[in-house]
Predicted model as a PDB file, atoms N, CA, C, CB and O in Angstrom, pLDDT in the B-factor column:
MODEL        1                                                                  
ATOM      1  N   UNK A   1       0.840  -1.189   0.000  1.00 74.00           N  
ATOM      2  CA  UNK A   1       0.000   0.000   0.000  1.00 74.00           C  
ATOM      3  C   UNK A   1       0.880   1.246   0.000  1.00 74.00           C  
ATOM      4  CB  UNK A   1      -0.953   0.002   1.220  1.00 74.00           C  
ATOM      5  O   UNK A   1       0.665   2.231  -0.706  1.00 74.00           O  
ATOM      6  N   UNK A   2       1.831   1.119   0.807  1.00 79.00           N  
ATOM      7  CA  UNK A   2       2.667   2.226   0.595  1.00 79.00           C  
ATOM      8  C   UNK A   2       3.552   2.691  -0.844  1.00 79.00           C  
ATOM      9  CB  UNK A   2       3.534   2.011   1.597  1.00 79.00           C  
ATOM     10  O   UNK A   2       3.720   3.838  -1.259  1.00 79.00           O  
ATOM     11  N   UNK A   3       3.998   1.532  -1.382  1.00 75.00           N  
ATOM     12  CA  UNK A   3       4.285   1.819  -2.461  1.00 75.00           C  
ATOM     13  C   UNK A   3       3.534   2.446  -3.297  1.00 75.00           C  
ATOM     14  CB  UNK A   3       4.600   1.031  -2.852  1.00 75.00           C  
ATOM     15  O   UNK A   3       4.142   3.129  -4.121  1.00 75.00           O  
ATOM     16  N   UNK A   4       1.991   2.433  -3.377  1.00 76.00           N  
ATOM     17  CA  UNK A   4       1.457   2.419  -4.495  1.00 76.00           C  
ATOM     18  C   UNK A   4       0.985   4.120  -3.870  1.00 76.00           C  
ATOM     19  CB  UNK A   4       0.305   0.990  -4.936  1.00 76.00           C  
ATOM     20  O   UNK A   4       0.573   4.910  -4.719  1.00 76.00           O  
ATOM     21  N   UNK A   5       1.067   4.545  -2.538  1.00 84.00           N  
ATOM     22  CA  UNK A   5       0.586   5.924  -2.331  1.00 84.00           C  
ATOM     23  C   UNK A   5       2.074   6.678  -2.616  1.00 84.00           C  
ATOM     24  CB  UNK A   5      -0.172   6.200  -0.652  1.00 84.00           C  
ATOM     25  O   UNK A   5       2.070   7.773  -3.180  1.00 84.00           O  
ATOM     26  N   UNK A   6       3.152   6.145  -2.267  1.00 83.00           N  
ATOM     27  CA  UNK A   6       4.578   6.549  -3.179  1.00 83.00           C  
ATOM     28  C   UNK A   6       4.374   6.865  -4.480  1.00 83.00           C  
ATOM     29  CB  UNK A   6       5.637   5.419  -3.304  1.00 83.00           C  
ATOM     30  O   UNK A   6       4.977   7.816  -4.977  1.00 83.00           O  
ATOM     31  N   UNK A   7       3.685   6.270  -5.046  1.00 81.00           N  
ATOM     32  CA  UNK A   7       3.537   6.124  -6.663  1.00 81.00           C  
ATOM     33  C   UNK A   7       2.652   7.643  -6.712  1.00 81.00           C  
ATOM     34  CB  UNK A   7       2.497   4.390  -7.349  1.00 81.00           C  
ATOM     35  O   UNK A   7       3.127   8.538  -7.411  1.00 81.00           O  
ATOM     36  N   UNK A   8       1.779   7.813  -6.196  1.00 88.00           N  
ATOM     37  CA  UNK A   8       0.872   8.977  -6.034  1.00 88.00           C  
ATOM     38  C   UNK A   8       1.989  10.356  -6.043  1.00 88.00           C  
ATOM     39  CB  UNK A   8      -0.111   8.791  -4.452  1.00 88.00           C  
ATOM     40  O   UNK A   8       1.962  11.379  -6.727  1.00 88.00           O  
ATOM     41  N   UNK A   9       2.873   9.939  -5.070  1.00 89.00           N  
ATOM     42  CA  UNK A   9       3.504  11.292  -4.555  1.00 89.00           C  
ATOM     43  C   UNK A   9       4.295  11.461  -5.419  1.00 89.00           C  
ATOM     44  CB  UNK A   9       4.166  11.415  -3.232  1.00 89.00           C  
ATOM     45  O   UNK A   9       4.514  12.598  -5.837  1.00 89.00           O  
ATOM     46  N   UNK A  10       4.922  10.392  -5.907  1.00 85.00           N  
ATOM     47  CA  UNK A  10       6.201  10.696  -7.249  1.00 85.00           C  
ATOM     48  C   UNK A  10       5.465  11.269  -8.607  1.00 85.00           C  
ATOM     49  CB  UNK A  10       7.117   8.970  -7.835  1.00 85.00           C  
ATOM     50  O   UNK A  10       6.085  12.003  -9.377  1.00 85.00           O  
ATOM     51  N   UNK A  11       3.983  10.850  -8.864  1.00 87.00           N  
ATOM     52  CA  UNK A  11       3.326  11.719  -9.979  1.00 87.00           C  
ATOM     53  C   UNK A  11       3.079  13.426  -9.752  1.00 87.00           C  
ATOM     54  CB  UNK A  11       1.863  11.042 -10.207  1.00 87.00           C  
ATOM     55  O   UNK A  11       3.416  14.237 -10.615  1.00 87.00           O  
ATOM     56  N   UNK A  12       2.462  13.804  -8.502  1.00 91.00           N  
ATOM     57  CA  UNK A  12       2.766  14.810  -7.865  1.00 91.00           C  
ATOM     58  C   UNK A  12       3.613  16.007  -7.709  1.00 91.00           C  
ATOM     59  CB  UNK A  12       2.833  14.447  -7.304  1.00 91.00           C  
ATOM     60  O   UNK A  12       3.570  17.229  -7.566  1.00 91.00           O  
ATOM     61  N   UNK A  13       4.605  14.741  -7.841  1.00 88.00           N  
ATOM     62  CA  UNK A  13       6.235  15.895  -7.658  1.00 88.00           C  
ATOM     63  C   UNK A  13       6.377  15.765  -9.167  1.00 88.00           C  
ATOM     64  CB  UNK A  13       8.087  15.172  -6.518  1.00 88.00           C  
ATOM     65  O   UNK A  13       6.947  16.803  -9.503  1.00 88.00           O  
ATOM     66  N   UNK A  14       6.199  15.175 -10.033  1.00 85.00           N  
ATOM     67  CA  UNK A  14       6.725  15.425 -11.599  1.00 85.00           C  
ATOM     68  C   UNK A  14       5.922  15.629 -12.042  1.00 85.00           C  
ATOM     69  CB  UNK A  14       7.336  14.587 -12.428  1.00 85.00           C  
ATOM     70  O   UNK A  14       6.255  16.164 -13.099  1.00 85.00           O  
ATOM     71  N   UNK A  15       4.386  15.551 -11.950  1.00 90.00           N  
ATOM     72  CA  UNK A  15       3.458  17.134 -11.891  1.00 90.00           C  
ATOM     73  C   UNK A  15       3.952  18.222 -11.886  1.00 90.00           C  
ATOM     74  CB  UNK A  15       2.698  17.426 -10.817  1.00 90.00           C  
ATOM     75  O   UNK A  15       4.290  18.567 -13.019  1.00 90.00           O  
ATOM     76  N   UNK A  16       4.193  19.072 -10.977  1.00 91.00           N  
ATOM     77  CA  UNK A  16       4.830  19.945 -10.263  1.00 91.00           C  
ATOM     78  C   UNK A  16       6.195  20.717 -10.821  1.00 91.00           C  
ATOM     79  CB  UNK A  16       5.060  19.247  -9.149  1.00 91.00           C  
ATOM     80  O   UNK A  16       6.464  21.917 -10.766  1.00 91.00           O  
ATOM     81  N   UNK A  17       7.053  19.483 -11.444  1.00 87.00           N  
ATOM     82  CA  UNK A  17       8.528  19.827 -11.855  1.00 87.00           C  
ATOM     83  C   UNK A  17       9.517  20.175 -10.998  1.00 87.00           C  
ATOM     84  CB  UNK A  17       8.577  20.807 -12.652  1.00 87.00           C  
ATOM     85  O   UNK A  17      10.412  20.996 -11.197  1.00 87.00           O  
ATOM     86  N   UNK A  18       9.270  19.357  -9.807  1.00 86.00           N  
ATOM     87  CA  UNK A  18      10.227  19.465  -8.611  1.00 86.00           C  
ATOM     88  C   UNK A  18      11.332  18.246  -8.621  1.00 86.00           C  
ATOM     89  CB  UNK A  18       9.324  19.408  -7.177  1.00 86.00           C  
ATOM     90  O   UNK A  18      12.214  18.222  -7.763  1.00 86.00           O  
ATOM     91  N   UNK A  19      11.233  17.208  -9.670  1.00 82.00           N  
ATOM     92  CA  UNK A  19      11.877  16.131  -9.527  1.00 82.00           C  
ATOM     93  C   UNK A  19      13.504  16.470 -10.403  1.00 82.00           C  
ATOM     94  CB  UNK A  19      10.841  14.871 -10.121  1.00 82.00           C  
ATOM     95  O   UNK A  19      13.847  17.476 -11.023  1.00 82.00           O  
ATOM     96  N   UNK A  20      14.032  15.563 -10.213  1.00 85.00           N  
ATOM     97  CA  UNK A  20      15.147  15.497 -11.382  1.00 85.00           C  
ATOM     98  C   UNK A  20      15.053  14.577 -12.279  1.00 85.00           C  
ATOM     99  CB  UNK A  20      16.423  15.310 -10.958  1.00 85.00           C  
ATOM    100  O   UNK A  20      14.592  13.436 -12.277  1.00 85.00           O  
ATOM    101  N   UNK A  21      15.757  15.495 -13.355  1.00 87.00           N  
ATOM    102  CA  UNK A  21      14.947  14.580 -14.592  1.00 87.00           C  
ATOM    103  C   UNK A  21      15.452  12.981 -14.521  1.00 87.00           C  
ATOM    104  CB  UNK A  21      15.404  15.256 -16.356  1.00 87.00           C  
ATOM    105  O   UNK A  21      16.609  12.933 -14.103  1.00 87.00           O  
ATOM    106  N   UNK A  22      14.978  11.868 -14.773  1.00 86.00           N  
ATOM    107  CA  UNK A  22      14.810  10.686 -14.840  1.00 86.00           C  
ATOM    108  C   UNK A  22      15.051  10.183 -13.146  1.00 86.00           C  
ATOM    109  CB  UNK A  22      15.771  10.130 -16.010  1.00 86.00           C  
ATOM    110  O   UNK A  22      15.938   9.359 -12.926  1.00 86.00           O  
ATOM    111  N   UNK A  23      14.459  10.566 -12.327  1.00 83.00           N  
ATOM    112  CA  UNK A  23      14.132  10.594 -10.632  1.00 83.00           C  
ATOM    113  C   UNK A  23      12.769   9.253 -10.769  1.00 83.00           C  
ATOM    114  CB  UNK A  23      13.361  12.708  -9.873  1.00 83.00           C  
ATOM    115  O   UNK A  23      12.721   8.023 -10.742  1.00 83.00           O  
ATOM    116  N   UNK A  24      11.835  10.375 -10.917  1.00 80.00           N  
ATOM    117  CA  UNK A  24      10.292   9.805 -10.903  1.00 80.00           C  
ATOM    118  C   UNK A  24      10.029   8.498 -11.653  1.00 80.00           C  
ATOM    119  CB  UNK A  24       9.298  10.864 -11.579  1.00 80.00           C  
ATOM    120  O   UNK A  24       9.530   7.503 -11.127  1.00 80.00           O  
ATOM    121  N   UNK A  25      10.569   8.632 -13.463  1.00 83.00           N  
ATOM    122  CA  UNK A  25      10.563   7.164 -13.641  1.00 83.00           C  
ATOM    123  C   UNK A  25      11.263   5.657 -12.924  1.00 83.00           C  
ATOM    124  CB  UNK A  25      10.951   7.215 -14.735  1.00 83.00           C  
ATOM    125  O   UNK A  25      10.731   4.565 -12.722  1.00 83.00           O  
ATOM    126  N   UNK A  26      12.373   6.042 -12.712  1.00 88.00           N  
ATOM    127  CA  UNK A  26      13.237   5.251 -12.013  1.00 88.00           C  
ATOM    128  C   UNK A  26      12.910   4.450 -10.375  1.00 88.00           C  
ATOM    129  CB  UNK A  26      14.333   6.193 -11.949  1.00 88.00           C  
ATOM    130  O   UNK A  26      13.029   3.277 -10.021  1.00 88.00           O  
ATOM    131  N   UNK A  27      12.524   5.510  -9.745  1.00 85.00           N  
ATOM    132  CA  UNK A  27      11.494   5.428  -8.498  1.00 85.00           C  
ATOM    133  C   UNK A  27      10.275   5.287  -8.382  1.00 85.00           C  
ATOM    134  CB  UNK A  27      11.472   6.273  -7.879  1.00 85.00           C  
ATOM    135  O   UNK A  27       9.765   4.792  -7.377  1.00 85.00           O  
ATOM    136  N   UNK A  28       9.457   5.801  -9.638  1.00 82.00           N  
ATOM    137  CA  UNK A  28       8.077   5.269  -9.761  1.00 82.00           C  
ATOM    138  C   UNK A  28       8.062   3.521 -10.497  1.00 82.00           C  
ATOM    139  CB  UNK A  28       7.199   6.504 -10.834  1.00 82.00           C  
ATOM    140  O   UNK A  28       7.434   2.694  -9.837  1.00 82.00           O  
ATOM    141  N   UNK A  29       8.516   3.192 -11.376  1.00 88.00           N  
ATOM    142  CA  UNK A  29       8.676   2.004 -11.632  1.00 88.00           C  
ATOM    143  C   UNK A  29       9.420   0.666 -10.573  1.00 88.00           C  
ATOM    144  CB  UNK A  29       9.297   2.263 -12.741  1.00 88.00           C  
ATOM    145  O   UNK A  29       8.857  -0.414 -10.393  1.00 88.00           O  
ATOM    146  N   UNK A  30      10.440   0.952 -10.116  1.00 89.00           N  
ATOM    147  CA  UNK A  30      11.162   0.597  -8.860  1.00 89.00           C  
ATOM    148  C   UNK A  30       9.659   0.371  -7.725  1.00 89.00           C  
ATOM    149  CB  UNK A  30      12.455   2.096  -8.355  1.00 89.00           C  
ATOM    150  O   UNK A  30       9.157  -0.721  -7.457  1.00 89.00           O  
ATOM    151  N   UNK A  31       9.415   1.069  -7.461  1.00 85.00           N  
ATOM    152  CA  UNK A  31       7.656   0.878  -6.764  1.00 85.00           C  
ATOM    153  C   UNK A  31       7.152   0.442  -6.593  1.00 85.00           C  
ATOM    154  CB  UNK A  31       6.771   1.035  -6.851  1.00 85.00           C  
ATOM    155  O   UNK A  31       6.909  -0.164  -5.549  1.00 85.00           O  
ATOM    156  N   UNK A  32       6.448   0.504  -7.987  1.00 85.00           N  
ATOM    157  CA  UNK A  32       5.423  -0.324  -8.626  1.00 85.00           C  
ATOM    158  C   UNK A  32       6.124  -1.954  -8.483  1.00 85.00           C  
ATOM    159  CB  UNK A  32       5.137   0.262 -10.378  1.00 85.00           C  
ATOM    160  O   UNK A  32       5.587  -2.795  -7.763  1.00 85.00           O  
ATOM    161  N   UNK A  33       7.156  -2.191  -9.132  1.00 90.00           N  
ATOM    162  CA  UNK A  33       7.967  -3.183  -9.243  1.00 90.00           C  
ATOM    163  C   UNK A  33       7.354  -3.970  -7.693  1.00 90.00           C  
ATOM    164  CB  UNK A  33       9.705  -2.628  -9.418  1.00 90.00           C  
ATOM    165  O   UNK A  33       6.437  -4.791  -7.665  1.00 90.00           O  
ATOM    166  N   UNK A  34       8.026  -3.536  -6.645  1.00 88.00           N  
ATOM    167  CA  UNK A  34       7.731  -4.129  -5.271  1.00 88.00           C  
ATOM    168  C   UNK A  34       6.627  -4.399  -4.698  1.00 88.00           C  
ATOM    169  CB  UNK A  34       8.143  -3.536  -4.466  1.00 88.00           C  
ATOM    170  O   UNK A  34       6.375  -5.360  -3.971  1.00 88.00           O  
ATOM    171  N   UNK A  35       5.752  -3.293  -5.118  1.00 85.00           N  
ATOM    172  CA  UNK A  35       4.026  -3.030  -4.525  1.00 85.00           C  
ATOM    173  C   UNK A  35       3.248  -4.753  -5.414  1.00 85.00           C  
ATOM    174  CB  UNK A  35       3.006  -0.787  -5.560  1.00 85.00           C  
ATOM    175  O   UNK A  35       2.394  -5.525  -4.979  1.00 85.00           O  
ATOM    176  N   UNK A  36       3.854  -4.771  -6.434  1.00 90.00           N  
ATOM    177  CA  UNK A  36       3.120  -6.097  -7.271  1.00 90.00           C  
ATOM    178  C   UNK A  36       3.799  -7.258  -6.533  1.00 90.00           C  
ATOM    179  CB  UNK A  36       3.473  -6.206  -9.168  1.00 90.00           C  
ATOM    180  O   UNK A  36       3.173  -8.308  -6.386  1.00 90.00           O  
ATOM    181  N   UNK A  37       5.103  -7.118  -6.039  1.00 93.00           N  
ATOM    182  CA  UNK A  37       5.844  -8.310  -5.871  1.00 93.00           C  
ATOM    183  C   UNK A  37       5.227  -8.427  -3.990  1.00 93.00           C  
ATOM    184  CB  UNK A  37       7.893  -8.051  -6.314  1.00 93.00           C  
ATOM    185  O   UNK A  37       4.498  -9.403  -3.810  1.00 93.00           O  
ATOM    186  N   UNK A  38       5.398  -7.831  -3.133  1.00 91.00           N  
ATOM    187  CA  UNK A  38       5.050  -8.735  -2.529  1.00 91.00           C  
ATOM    188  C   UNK A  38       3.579  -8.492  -2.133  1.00 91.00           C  
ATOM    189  CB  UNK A  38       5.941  -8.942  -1.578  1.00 91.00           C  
ATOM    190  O   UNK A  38       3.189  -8.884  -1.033  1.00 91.00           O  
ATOM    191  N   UNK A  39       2.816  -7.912  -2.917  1.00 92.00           N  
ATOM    192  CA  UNK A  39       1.143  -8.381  -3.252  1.00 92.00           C  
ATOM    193  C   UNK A  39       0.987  -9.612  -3.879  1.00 92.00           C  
ATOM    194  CB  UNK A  39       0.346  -7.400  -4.261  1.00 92.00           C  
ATOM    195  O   UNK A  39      -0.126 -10.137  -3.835  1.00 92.00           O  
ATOM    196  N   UNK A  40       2.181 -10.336  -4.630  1.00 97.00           N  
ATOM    197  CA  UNK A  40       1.972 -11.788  -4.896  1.00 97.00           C  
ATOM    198  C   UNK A  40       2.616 -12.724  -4.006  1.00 97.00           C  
ATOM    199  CB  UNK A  40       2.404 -12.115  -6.187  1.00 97.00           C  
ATOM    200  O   UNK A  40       2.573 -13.950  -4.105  1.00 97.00           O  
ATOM    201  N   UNK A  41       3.319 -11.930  -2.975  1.00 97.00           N  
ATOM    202  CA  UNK A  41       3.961 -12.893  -1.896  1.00 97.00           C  
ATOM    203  C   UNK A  41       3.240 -13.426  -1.241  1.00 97.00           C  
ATOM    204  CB  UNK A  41       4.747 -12.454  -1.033  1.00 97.00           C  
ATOM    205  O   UNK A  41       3.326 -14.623  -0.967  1.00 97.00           O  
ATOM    206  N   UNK A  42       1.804 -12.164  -0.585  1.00 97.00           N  
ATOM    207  CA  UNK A  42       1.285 -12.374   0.100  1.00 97.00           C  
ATOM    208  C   UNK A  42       0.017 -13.385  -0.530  1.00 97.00           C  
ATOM    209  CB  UNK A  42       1.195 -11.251   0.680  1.00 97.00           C  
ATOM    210  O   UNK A  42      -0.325 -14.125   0.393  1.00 97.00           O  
ATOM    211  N   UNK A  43      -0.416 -13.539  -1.192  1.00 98.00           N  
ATOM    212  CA  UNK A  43      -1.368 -14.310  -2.157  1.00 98.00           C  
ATOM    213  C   UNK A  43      -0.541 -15.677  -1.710  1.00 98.00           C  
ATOM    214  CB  UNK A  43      -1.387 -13.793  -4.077  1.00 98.00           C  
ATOM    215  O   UNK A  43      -0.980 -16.445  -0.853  1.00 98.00           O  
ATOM    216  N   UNK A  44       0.595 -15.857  -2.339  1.00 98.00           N  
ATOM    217  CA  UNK A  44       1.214 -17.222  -2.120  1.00 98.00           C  
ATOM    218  C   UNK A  44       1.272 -17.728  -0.697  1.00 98.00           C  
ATOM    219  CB  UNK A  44       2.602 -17.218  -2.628  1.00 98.00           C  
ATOM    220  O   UNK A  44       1.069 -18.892  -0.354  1.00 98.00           O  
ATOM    221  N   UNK A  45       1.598 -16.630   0.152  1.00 97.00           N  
ATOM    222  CA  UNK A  45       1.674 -17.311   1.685  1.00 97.00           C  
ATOM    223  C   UNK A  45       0.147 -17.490   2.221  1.00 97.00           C  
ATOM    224  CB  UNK A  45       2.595 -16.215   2.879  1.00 97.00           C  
ATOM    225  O   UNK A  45      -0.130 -17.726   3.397  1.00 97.00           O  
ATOM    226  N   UNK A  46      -0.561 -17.376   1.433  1.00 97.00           N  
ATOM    227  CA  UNK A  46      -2.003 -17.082   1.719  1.00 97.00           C  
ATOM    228  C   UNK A  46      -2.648 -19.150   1.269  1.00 97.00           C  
ATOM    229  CB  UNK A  46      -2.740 -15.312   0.278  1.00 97.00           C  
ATOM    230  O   UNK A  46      -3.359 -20.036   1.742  1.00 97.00           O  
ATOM    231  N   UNK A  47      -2.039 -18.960   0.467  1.00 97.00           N  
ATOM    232  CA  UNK A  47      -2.298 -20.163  -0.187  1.00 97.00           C  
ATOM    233  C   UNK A  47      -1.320 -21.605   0.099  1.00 97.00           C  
ATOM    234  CB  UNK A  47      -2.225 -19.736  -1.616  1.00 97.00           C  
ATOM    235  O   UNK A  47      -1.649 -22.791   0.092  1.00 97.00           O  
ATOM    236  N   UNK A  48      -0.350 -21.123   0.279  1.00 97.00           N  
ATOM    237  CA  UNK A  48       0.734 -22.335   0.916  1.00 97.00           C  
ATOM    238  C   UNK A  48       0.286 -22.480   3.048  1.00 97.00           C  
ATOM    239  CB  UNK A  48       3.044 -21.432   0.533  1.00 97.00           C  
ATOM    240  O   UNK A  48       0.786 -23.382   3.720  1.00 97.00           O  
ATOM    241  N   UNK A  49      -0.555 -21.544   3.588  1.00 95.00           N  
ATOM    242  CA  UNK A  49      -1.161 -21.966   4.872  1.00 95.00           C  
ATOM    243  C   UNK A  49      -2.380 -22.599   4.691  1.00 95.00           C  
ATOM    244  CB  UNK A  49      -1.364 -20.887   5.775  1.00 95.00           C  
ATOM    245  O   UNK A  49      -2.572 -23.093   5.802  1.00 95.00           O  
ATOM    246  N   UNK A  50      -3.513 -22.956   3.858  1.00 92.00           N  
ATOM    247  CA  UNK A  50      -3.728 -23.248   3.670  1.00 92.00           C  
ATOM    248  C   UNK A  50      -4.006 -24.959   2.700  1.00 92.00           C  
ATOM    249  CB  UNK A  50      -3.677 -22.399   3.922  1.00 92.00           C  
ATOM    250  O   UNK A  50      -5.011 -25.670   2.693  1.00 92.00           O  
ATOM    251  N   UNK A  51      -2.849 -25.122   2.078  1.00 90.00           N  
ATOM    252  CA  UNK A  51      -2.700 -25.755   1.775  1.00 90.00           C  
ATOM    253  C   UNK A  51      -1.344 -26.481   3.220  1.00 90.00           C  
ATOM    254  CB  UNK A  51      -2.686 -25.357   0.385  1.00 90.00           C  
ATOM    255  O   UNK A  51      -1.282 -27.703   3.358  1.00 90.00           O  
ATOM    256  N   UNK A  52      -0.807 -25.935   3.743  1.00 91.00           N  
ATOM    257  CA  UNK A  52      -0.427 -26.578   5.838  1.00 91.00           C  
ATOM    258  C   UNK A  52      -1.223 -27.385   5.903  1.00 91.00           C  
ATOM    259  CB  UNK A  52      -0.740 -25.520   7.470  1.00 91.00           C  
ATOM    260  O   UNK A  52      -1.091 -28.606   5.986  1.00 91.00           O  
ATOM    261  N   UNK A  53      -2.575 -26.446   5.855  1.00 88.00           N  
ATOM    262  CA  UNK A  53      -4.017 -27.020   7.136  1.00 88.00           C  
ATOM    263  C   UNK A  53      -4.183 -28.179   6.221  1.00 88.00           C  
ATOM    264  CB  UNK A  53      -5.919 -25.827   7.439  1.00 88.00           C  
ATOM    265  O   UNK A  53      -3.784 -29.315   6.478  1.00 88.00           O  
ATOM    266  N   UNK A  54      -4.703 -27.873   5.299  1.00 84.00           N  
ATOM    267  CA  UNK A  54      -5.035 -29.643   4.454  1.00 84.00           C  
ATOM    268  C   UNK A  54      -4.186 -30.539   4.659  1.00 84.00           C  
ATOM    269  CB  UNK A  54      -5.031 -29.785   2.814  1.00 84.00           C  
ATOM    270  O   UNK A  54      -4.592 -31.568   5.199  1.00 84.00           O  
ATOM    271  N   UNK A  55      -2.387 -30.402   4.202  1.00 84.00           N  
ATOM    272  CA  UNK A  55      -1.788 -31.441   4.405  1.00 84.00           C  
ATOM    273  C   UNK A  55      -1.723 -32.354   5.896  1.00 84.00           C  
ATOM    274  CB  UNK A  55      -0.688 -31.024   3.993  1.00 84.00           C  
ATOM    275  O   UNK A  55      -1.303 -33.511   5.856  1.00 84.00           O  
ATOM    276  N   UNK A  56      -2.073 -31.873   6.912  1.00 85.00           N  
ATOM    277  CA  UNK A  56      -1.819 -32.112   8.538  1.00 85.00           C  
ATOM    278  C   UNK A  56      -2.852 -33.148   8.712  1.00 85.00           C  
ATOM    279  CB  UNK A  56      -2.074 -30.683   9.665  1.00 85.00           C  
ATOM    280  O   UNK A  56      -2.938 -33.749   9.783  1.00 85.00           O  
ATOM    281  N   UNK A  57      -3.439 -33.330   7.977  1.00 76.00           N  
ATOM    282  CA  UNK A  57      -4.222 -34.853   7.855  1.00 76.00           C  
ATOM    283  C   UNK A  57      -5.064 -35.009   9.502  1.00 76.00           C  
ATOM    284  CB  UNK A  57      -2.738 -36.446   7.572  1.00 76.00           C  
ATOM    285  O   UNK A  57      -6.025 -35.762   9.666  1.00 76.00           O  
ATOM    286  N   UNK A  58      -4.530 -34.226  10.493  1.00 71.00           N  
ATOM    287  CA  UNK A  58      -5.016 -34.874  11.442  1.00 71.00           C  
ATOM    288  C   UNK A  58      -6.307 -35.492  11.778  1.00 71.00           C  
ATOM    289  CB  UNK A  58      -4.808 -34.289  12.111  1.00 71.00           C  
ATOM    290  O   UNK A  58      -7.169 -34.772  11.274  1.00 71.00           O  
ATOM    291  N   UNK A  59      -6.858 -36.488  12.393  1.00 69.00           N  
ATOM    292  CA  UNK A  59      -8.059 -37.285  12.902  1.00 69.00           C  
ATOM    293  C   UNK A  59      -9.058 -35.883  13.756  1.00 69.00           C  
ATOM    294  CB  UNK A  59      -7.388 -38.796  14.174  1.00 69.00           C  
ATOM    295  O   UNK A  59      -8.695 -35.098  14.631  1.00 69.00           O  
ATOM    296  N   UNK A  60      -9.898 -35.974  13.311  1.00 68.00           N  
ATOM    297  CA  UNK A  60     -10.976 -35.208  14.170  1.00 68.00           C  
ATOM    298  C   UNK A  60     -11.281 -35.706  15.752  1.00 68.00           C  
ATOM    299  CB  UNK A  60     -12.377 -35.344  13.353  1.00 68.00           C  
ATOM    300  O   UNK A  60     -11.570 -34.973  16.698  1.00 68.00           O  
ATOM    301  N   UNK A  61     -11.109 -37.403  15.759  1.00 71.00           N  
ATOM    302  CA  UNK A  61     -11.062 -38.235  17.145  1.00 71.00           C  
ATOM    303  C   UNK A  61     -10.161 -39.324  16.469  1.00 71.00           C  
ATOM    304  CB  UNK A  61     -12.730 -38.864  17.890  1.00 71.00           C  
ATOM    305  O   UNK A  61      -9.676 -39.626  15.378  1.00 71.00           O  
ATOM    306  N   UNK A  62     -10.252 -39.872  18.227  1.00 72.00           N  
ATOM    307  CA  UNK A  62      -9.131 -41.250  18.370  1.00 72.00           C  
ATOM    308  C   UNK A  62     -10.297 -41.891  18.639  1.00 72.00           C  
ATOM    309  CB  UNK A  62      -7.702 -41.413  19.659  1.00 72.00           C  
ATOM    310  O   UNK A  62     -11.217 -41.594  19.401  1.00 72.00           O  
ATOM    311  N   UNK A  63     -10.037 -43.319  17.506  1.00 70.00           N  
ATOM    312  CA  UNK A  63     -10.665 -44.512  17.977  1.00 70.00           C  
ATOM    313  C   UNK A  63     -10.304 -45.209  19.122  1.00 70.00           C  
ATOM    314  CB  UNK A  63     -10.612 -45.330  17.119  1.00 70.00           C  
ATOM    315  O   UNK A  63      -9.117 -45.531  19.169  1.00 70.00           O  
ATOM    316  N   UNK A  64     -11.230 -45.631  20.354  1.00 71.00           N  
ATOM    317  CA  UNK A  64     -10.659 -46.807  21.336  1.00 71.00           C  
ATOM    318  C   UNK A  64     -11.008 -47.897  21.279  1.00 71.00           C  
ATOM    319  CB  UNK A  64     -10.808 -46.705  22.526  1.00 71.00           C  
ATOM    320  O   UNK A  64     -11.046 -48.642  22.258  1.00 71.00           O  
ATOM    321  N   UNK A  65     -11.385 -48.264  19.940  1.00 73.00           N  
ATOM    322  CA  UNK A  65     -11.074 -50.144  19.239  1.00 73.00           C  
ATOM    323  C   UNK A  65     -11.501 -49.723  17.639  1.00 73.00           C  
ATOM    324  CB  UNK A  65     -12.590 -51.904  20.097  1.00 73.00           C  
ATOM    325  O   UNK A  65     -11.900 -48.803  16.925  1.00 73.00           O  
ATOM    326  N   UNK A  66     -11.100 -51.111  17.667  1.00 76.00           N  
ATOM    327  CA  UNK A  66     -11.635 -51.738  16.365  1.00 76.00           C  
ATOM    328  C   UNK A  66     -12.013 -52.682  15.902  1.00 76.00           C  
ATOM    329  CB  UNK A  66     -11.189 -51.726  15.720  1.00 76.00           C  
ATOM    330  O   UNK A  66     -11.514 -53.730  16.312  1.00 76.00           O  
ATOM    331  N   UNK A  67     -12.999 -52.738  14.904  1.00 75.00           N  
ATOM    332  CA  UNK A  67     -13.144 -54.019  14.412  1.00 75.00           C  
ATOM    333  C   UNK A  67     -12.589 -55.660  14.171  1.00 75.00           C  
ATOM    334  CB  UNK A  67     -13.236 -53.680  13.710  1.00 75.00           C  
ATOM    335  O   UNK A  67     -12.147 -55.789  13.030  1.00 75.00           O  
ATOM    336  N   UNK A  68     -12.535 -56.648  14.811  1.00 77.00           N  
ATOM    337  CA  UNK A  68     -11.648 -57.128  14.160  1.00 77.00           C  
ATOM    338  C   UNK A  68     -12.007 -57.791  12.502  1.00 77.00           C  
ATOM    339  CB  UNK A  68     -11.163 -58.036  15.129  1.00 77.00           C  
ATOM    340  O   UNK A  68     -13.211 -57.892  12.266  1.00 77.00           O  
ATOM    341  N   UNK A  69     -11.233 -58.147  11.597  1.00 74.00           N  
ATOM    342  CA  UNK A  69     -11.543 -58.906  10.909  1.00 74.00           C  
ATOM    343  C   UNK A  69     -12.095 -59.817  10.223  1.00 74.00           C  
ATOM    344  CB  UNK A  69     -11.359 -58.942  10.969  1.00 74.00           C  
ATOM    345  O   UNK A  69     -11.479 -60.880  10.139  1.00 74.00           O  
ATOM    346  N   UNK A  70     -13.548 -59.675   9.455  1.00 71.00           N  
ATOM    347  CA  UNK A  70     -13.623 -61.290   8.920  1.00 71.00           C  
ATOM    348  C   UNK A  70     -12.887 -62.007   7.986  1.00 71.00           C  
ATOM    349  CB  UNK A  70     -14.719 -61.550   8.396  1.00 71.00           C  
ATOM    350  O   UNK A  70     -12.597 -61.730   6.822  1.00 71.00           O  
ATOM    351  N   UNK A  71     -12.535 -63.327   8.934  1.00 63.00           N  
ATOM    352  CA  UNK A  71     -11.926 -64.035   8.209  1.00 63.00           C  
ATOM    353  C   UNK A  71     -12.784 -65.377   7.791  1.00 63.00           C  
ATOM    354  CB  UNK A  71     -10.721 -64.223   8.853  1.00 63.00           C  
ATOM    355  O   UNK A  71     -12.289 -66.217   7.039  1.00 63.00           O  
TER     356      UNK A  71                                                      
ENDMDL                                                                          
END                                                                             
């Protein structure tokens, strides 16, 4: 989120003509770059805890017998 209100402020300032020239692209892309990357980090860690909980197989209860066998 911050990146992407960075992104706001760097249009702003080269709005304005307060930047140096090739500043804003360099730092606005650089940004953007990160703001996407770990917005897909978080998607993935979103999805690899989930996919935790499934693998953990655990039993909802413990059986105290069992059947035996027909033989």
């Amino acid at each position: 989120v911050l990146s992407f209100a960075q992104l706001i402020y760097i249009f702003v300032q080269f709005s304005l003509g307060r930047t140096v020239p090739g500043w804003a692209s360099t730092v606005g892309i650089v940004s953007l770059l990160f703001g996407v990357l770990f917005l897909i980090l978080g998607v993935i860690g979103i999805y690899l805890a989930r996919v935790y909980k499934v693998l953990q197989n655990r039993p909802q209860f413990i059986v105290a017998e069992t059947a035996q066998p027909l033989d």
